[in-house]
N, C-alpha and C positions, 0 to 999 in steps of 0.2 A: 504494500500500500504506500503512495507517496500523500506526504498531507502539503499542501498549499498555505499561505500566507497574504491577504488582503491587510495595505495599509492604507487608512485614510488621514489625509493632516488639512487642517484648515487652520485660519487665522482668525483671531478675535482685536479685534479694534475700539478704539472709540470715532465718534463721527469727524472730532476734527483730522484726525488718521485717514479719511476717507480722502479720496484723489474727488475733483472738481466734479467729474461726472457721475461716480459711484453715489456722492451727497445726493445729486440732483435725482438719480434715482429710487434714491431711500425717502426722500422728503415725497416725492410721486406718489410712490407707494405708500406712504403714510398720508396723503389727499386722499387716495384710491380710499380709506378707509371710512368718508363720509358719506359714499355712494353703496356701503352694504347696509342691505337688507335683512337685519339677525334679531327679527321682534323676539326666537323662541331663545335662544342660546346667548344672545346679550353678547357675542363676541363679533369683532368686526376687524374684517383681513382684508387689508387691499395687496394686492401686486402692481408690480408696475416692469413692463419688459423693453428693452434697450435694443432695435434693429439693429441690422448692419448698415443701415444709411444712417444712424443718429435720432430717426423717431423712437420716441417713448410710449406704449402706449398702455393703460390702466386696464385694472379689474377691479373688482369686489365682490366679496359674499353674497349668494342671493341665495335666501334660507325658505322652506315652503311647510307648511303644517306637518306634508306627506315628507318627510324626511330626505328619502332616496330621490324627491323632484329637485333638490336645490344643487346649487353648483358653488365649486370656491374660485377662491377669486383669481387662484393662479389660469384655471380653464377657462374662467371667461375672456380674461386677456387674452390669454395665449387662441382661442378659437376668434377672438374677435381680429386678434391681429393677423391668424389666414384668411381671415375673410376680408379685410380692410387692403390689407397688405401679401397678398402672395409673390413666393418668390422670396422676400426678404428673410434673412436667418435671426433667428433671435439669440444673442450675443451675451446677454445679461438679466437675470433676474432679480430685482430686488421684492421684499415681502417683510410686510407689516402687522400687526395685531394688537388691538386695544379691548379694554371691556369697559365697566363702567367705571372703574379704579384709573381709567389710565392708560396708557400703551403698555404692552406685556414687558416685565423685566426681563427675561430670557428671549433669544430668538424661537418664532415657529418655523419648521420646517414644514416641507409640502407633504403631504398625506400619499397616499398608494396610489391611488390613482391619476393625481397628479402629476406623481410620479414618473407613470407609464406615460400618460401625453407629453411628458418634456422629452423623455427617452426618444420617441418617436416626431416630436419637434427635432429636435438636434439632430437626429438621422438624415431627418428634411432639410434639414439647412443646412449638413455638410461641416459641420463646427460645434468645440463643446459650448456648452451654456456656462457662465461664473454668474456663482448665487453670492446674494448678499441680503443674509437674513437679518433682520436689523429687531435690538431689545433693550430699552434702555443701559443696562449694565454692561453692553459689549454687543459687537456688532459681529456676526458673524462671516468668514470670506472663505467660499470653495471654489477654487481653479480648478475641481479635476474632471470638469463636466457630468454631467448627471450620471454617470458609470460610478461615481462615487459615495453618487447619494442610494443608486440603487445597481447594485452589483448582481451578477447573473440575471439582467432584465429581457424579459420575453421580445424579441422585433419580428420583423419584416426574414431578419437573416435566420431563427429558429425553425422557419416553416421551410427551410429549403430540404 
């Protein structure tokens, strides 16, 4: 039997740490957070994603009585920007979360299913994605494109 070793390393910053444009898209993604819909869960998560032309474009949570109808805020961006924008690769993701306390002190990360659509974003656009999870107490920084956030991920290349 050979056994395998996954390392993952990220940075944790604070905002003034951030370079000109990674700010601009953490502040995004923390607007994006006025635009969610979270009457049940009182939690409100904007994203906001960075093309490779230099468009920004937002999401947010939109939450539904019926649980499994709502969507987070990384999908809405990210579908709204193949539909707005096809063709462009998305280069960057920054992500936000507040409740009624406040913006979260720790970064959120994207959920499983999120997940799988970024996996299959960045396949599309030929480049990894750099996340910048953003939480009052430190900002989170992952260059290793989404393979890092979800390692042995289902694609396009599994069904061959």
């Amino acid at each position: 039997m050979k056994q395998l070793t996954r390392t993952l390393s990220w940075s944790v910053c604070n905002l003034e740490e951030l370079s000109e444009q990674d700010l601009k898209l953490v502040n995004a993604a923390k607007q994006a957070t006025s635009g969610s819909w979270s009457p049940y869960s009182k939690f409100k998560v904007g994203a906001a994603l960075l093309l490779d032309d230099g468009t920004i474009v937002t999401g947010s949570n939109q939450e539904n009585a019926a649980y499994p109808s709502g969507l987070c805020a990384e999908r809405t961006a990210l579908f709204s920007a193949g539909h707005m924008y096809p063709g462009k690769a998305v280069t960057a993701l920054a992500i936000a979360a507040r409740n009624d306390n406040g913006y979260t002190a720790q970064p959120i990360t994207p959920c499983g299913a999120c997940r799988q659509v970024l996996a299959e974003t960045e396949t599309r656009g030929g480049r990894p994605i750099r996340y910048i999870l953003y939480g009052t107490q430190g900002t989170m920084i992952i260059d290793g494109g989404t393979d890092a956030i979800l390692p042995f991920c289902f694609g396009a290349d599994s069904m061959k």
